[in-house]
N, CA, C and O of each residue as an XYZ file, in Angstrom:
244
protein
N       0.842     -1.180      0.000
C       0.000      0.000      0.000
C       0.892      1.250      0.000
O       1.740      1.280      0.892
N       0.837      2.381     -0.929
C       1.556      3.782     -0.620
C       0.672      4.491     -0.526
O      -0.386      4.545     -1.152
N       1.264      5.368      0.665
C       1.066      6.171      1.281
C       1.027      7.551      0.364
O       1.894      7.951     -0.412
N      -0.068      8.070      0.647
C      -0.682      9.207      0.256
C       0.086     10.179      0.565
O       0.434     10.256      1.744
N       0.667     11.403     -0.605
C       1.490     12.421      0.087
C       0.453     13.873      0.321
O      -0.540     14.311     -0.260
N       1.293     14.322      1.506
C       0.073     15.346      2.144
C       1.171     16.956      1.651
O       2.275     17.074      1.120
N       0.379     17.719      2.053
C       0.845     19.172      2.215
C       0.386     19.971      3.423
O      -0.799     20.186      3.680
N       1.345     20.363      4.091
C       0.618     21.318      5.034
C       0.600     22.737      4.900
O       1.682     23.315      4.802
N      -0.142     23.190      4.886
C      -0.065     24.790      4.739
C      -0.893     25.375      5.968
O      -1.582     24.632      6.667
N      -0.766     27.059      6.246
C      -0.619     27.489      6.914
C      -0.882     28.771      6.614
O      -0.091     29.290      5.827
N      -2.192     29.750      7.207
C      -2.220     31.210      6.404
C      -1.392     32.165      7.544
O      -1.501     32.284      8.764
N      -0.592     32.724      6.616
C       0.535     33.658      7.374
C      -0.024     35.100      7.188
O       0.483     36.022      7.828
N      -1.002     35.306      6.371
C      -1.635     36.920      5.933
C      -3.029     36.350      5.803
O      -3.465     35.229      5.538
N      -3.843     38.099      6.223
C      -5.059     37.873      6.028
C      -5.526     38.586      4.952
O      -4.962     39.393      4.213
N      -6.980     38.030      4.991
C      -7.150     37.850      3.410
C      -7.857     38.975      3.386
O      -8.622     39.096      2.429
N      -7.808     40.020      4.339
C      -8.628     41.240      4.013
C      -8.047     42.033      2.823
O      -6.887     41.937      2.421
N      -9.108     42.913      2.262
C      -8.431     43.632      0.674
C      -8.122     42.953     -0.493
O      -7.641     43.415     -1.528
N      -8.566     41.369     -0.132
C      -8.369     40.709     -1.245
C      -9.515     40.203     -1.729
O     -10.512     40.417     -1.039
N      -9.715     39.334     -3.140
C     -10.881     39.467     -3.810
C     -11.425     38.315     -3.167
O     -10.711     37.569     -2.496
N     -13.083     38.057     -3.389
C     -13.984     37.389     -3.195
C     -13.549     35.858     -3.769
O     -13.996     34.857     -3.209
N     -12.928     35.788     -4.563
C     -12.071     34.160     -5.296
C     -11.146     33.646     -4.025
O     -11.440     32.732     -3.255
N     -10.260     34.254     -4.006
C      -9.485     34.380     -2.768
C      -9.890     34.450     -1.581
O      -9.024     33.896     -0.905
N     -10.466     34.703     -1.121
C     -11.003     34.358      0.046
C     -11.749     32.948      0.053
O     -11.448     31.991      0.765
N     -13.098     33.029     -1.169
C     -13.184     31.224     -0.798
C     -11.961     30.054     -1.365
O     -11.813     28.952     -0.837
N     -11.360     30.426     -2.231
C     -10.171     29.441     -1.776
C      -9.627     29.200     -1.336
O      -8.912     28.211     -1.498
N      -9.627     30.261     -0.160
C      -8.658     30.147      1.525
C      -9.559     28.971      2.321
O      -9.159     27.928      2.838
N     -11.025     29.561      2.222
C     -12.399     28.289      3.057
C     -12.069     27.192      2.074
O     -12.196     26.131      2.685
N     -11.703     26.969      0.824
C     -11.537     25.449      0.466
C     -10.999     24.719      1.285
O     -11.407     23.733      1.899
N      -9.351     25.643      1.260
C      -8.016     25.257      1.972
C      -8.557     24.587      3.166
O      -8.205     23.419      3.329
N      -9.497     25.215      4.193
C      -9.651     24.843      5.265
C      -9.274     26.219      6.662
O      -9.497     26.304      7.869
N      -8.551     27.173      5.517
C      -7.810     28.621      6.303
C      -9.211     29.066      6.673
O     -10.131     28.399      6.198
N      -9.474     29.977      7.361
C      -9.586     31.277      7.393
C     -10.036     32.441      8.984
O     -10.801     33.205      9.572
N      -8.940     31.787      8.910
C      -7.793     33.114     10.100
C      -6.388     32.572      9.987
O      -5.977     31.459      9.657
N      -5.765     33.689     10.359
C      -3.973     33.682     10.223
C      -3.760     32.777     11.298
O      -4.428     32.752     12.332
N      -2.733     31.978     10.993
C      -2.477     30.947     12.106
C      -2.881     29.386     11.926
O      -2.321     28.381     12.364
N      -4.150     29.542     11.059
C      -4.368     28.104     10.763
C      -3.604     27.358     10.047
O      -2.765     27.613      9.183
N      -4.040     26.281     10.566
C      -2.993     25.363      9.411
C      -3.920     23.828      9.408
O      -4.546     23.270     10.309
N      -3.664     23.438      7.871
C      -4.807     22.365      7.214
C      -3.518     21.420      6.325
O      -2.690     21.797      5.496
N      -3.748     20.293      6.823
C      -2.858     18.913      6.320
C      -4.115     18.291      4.949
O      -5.152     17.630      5.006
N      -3.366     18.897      3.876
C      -4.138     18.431      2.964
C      -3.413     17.417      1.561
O      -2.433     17.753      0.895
N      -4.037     16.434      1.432
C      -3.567     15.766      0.325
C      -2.901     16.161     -1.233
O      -3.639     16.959     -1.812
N      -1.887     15.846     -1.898
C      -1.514     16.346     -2.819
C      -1.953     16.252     -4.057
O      -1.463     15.338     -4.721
N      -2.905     17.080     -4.670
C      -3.187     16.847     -6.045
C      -3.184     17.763     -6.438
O      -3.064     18.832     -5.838
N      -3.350     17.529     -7.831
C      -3.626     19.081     -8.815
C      -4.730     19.937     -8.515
O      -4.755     21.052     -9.036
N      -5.452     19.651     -7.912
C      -6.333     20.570     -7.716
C      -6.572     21.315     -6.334
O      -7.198     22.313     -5.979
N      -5.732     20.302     -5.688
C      -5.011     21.346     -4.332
C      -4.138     22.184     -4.598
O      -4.343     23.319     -4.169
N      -2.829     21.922     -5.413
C      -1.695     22.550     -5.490
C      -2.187     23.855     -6.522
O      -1.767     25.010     -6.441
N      -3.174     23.342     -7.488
C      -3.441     25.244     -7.736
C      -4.568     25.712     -7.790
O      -5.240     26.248     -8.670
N      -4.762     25.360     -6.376
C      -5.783     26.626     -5.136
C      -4.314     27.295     -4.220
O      -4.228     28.415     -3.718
N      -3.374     26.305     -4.221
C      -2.303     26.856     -3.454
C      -1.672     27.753     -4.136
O      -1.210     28.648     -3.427
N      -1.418     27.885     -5.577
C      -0.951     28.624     -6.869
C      -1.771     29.992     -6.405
O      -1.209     30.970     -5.913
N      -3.346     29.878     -6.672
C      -3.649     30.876     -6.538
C      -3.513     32.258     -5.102
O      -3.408     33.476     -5.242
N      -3.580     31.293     -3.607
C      -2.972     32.175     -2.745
C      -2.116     31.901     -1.996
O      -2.212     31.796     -0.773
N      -0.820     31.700     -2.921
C       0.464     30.925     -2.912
C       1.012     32.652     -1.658
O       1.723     32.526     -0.661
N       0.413     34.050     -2.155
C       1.409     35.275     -1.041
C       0.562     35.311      0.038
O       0.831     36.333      0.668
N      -0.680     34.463      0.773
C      -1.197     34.535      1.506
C      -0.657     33.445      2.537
O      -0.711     33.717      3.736
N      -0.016     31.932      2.017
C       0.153     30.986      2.938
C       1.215     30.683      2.897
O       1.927     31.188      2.029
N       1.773     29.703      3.851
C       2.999     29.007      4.108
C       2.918     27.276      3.437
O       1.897     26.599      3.560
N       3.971     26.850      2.855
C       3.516     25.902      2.645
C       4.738     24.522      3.037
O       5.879     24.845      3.367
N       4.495     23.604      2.985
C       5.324     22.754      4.017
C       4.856     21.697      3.195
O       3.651     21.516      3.021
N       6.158     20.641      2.428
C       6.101     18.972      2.185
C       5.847     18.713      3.202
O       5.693     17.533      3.518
């Protein structure tokens, strides 16, 4: 069996002043307040929601 690779991220800025897209792709993430942090699985369709508020979060293999 292999093991599923994860990502952790982490919102380091808030998402005030930023657009309405951005913000719910922070609630996809699982963000929304600075400080959180969401262990999420690696796929393409995680990694670009992460693309998109790649200057808002931290991100961690």
């Amino acid at each position: 069996m292999v093991a599923k690779k994860t990502v952790k991220v982490t919102q380091v800025k808030s998402s005030i002043g930023h657009g309405k897209e951005q913000i719910a792709t922070l609630k996809g993430l699982g963000l929304n307040k600075v400080g959180r942090t969401s262990v999420l699985e690696d796929t393409p369709a995680v990694r670009g929601m992460i693309n998109k508020v790649a200057h808002l979060i931290k991100i961690e293999e």
